[in-house]
N, C-alpha and C positions, 0 to 999 in steps of 0.2 A: 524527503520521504514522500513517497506516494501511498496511500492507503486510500479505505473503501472496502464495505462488501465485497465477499468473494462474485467474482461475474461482471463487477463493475468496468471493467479492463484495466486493471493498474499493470498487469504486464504489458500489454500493448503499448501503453501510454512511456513505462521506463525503457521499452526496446527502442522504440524510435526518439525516444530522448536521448539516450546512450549514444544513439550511431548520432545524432543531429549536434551534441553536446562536447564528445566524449568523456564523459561523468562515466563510471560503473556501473551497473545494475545488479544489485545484490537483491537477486529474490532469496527471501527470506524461508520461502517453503523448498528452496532446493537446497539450502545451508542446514534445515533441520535433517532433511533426509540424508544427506551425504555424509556431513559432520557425526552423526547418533544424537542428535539433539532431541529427543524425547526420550518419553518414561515408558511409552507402550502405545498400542493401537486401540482405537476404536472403534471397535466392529460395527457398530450401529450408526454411526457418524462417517463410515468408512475416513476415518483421518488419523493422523498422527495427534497420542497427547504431546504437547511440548512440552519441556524443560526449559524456562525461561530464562532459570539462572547459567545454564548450561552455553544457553544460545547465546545471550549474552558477552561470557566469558568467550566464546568463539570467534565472534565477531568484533569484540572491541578493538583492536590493534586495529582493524583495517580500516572500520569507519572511523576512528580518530585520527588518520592521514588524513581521512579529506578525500574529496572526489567520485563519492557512492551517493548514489539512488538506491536509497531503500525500500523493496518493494513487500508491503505486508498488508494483512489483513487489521491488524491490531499496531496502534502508534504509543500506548501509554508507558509501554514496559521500557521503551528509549529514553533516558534524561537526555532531559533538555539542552546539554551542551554540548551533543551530538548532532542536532540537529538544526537547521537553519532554515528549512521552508517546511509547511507538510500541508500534501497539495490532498484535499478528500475528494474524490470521485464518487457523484452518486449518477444515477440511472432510474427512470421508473421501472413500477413494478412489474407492469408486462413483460418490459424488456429485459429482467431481471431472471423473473420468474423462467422466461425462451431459453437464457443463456445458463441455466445450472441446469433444467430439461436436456440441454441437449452435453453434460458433462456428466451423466445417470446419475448426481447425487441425491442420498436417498429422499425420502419426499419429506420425512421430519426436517433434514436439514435443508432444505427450500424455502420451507416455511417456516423456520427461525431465522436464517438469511433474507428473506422478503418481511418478516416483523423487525429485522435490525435495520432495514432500509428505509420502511415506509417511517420508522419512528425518529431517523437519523442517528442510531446510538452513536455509530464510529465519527459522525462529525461533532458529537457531543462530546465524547472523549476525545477529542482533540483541541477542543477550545477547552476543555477543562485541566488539560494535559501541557500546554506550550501556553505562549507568549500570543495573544491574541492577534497580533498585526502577521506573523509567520504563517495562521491558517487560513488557507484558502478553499474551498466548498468550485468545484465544477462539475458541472455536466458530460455526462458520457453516455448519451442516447443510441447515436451514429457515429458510423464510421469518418464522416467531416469533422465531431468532433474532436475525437485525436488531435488530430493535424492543427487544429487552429488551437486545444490547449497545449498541445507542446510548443507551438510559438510561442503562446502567452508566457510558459515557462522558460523560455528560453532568454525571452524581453527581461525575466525577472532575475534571470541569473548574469547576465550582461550586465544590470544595473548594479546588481549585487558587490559586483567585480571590479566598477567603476569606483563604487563607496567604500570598495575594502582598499583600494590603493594608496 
């Protein structure tokens, strides 16, 4: 699982994991929409509410085959036996702040997006959600970052691979 702050690039990061892996990329915000995984819109947040029980239900058969990247905002609502890495990407707040600017999100949701970042909530709900040795905390400043943590990711699913045989 990839998570992070919206802006962080976790789609970036599971697109060229995908092609470099061939693992799945299941974005999570394209399962809600297409599927009807929510209860209604949110005009003020401009987003979808979700249906967690909903999405859920949706997606379990696929990520219990094995072989998906799961791409979210939020990692809590996955048990644990779903999942075997969950890599958090953070970003400073400049950088942050650039990258929802330039997606018009309204300016409330910028700045509760830049207080979940600067606070670490999503890497906090991730160590308080999973098996402390499966979460790993990266950096996603730059564009060089990408490329060298999808290696990293790549070294860890190799190893993974090695250990599961």
């Amino acid at each position: 699982m990839v998570t992070g702050t919206p802006g962080v690039g976790k789609t970036s990061h599971c697109e060229l994991l995908s092609q470099h892996t061939g693992l799945k990329h299941l974005c999570i915000n394209q399962v809600v929409k297409e599927r009807g995984c929510y209860e209604g819109w949110d005009e003020e947040y401009k987003s979808w509410i979700v249906n967690e029980d909903e999405l859920l239900d949706s997606v379990e058969d696929e990520i219990k085959t094995g072989g998906y990247i799961i791409d979210w905002h939020a990692c809590e609502l996955f048990p644990k036996s779903w999942i075997d890495l969950v890599i958090v990407l953070r970003t400073d707040s400049t950088n942050l702040y650039d990258r929802l600017q330039t997606r018009h999100y309204p300016e409330k949701k910028v700045q509760e997006n830049l207080d979940c970042e600067i606070m670490a909530v999503l890497l906090e709900e991730a160590r308080s959600s999973y098996d402390e040795e499966i979460v790993i905390e990266l950096q996603s400043n730059e564009v060089d970052d990408i490329e060298a943590n999808v290696e990293r990711i790549e070294e860890w699913i190799k190893s993974w691979k090695m250990e599961s045989i």
